[in-house]
C-alpha positions in Angstrom: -64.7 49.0 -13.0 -61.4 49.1 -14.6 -59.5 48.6 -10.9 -61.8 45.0 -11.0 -60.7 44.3 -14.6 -57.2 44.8 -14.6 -57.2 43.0 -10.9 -59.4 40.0 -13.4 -56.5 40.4 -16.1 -53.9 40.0 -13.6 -54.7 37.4 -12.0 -55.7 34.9 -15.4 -52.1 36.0 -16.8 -51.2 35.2 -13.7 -53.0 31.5 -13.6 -51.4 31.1 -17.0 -47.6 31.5 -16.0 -47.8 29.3 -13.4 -49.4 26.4 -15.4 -46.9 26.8 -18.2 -44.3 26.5 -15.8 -43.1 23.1 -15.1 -42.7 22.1 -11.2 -39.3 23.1 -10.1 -36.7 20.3 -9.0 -37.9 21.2 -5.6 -40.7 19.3 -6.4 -39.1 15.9 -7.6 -37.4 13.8 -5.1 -33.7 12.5 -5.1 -35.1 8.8 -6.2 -36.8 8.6 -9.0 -38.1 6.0 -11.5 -38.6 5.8 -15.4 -36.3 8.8 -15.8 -34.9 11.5 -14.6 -37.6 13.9 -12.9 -40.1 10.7 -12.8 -42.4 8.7 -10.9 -40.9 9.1 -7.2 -40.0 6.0 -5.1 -41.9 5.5 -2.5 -40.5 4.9 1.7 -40.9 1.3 2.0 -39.8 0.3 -1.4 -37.1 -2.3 -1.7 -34.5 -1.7 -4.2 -32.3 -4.8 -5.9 -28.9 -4.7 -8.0 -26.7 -7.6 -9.0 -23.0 -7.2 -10.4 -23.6 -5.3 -13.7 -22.6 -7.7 -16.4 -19.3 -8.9 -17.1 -17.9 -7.5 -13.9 -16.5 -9.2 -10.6 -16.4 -8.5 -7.7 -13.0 -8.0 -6.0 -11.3 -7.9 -2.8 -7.3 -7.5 -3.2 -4.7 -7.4 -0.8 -3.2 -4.0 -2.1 -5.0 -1.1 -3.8 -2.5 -1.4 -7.1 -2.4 -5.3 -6.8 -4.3 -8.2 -8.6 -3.7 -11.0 -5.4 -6.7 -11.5 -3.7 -10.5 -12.7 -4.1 -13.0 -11.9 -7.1 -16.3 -12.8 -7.7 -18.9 -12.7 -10.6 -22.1 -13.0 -8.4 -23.2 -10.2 -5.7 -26.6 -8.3 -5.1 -27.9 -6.0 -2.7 -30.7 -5.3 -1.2 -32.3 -2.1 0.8 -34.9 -0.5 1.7 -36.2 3.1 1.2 -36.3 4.7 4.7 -36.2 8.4 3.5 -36.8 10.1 0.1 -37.1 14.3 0.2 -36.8 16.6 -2.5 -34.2 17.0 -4.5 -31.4 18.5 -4.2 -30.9 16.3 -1.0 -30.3 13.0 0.4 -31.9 9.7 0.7 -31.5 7.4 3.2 -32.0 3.2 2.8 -31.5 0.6 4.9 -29.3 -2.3 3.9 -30.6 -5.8 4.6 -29.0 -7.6 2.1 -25.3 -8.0 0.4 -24.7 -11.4 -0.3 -21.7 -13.1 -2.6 -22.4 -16.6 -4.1 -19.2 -18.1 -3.1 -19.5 -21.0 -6.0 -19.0 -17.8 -8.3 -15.7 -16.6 -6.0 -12.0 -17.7 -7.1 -8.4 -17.1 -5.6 -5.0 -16.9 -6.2 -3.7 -16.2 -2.7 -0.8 -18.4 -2.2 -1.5 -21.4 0.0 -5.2 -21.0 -0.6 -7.5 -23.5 -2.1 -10.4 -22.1 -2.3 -13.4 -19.7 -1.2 -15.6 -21.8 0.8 -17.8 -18.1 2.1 -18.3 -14.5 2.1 -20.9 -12.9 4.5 -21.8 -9.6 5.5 -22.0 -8.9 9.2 -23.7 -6.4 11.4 -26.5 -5.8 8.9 -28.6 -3.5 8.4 -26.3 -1.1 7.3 -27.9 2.6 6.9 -27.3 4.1 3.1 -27.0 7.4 1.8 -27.7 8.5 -1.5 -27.1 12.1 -2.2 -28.0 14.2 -5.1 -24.6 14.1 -6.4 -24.2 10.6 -7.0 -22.1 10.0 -4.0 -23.5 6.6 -1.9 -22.1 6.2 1.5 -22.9 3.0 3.3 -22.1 3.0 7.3 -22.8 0.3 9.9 -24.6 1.1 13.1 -23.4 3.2 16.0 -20.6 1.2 17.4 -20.2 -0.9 14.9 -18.4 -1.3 12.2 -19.1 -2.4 8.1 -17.8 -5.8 8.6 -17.2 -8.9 6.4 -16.3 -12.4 7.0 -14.2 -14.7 4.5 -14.1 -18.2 4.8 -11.5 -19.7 3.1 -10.4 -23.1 2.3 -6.5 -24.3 2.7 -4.2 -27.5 3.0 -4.5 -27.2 6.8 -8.4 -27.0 6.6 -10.8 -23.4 7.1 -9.6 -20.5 8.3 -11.5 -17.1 8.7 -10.6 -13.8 8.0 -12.5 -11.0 9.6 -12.1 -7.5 7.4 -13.8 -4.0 8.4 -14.1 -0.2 7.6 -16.0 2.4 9.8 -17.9 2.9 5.6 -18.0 2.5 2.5 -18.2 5.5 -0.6 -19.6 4.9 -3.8 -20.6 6.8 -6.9 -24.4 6.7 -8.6 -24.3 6.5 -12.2 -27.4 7.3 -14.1 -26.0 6.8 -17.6 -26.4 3.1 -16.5 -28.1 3.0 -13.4 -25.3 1.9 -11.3 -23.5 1.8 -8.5 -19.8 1.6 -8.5 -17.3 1.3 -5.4 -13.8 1.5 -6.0 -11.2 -0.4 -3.8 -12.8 0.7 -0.3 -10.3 -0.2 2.4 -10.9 -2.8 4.9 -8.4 -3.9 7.4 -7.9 -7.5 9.1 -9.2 -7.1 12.6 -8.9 -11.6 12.8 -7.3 -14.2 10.8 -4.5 -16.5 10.0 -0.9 -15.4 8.4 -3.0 -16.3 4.9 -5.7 -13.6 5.5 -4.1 -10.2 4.1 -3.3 -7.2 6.3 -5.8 -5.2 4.0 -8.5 -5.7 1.7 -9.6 -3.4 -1.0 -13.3 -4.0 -2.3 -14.0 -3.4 -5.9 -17.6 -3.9 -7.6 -20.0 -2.2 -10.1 -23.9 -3.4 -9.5 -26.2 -2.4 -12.0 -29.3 -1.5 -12.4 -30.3 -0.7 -9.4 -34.4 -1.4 -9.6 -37.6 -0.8 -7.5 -39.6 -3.4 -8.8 -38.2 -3.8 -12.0 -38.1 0.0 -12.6 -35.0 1.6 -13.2 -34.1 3.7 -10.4 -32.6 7.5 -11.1 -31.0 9.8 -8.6 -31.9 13.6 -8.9 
C-alpha cells in the first residue's frame, strides 16, 4: 500500500514539473513569427522584404569607394523550403530580387544612366542559421549572377557581375537583413562596367504574410 502511494505521489509531482516547465528551444523552430519563441513559419510560406527605410541599395566599384550604382527600391522574395528546430538552419528558395531601376542613379564617369538591374539564374537556395548569419548561393554550377544595363553617350552597354554567394547578417532588433559590400567580379562588359562590384543593402522587415518574421 505505501509502494502504490508513493509510486501515485511520484508520478503527480512528476506530471507537475513537467507542465511547469516550458518547452525547451528544441521545441521552437529557427523561423518564427510574432516574437521570439512564436508561432512557427510554416514550409511553403513566402516571405517578402523591401529596402528598410531610408536606405539604398548599392553596388560600388571599390569596397572603400562611393563610385558606383545606388538604389532606393529593392525587395525579395523566397520561399520556406525547410524550417527544423532551433538551434539549426533554415533553408528558402529565392524567386525573387528585383531593383526598380527608375529608383537607381550613377555617378560612373561616362554613364548616363541606369536603364536595368536583373537577377539571373534564379532560384537561388537561402540559408538562415540560428546565429543570424544568411547565406544565399546559386545552383550547382552556377553562379549568383546580376546583370546591369546601363545607359551611355554611345548607347547600352551590359555589365555582367557574379559571386559563387552571398553572406548576410539577421537582425531581430528590426527584423532585417543586412549585406555588406559582397564582392562581385565583372565576368562581361565594356571599359565603363567596373572590374568589381561591392553590393550593399539593408531589407527590412522581413514578413510572412504581414507577420514579422524572427530567427531563433
Amino acid at each position: 500500500m505505501r509502494t502504490r502511494s508513493l509510486l501515485a505521489l511520484t508520478g503527480a509531482v512528476a506530471a507537475l514539473t513537467m507542465a511547469a516547465v516550458p518547452a525547451s528551444a528544441a521545441d521552437t523552430p529557427v523561423l518564427t513569427t510574432g516574437g521570439l519563441g512564436g508561432t512557427p513559419v510554416a514550409v511553403g510560406d513566402v516571405l517578402t522584404a523591401p529596402l528598410a527605410s531610408g536606405t539604398t541599395a548599392t553596388l560600388y566599384s571599390s569596397d572603400t569607394g562611393t563610385s558606383g550604382i545606388s538604389c532606393t527600391s529593392s525587395q525579395f522574395t523566397a520561399t520556406v523550403a525547410d524550417n527544423p528546430a532551433a538551434p539549426g538552419t533554415a533553408t528558402e528558395t529565392l524567386s525573387g530580387h528585383t531593383f526598380d531601376s527608375s529608383t537607381c542613379s550613377t555617378n560612373v564617369v561616362g554613364v548616363l544612366g541606369v536603364t536595368s538591374i536583373t537577377v539571373n539564374n534564379l532560384p537561388y537556395t537561402t540559408a538562415v542559421n540560428s546565429d543570424g548569419t544568411v547565406t544565399v548561393t546559386a545552383p550547382s554550377g552556377s553562379a549568383v549572377q546580376t546583370t546591369v544595363v546601363l545607359r551611355t553617350l554611345l548607347g547600352s552597354i551590359n555589365c555582367v557581375y557574379q559571386t559563387p554567394s552571398l553572406t548576410g547578417k539577421a537582425d531581430n532588433a528590426d527584423n532585417s537583413i543586412t549585406f555588406t559590400k559582397q564582392q562581385f567580379t565583372k565576368t562581361s562588359g565594356s571599359s565603363l562596367c567596373f572590374a568589381n562590384g561591392y553590393f550593399t543593402a539593408k531589407y527590412a522587415p522581413v514578413t510572412d504574410g504581414g507577420a514579422l518574421v524572427f530567427v531563433n
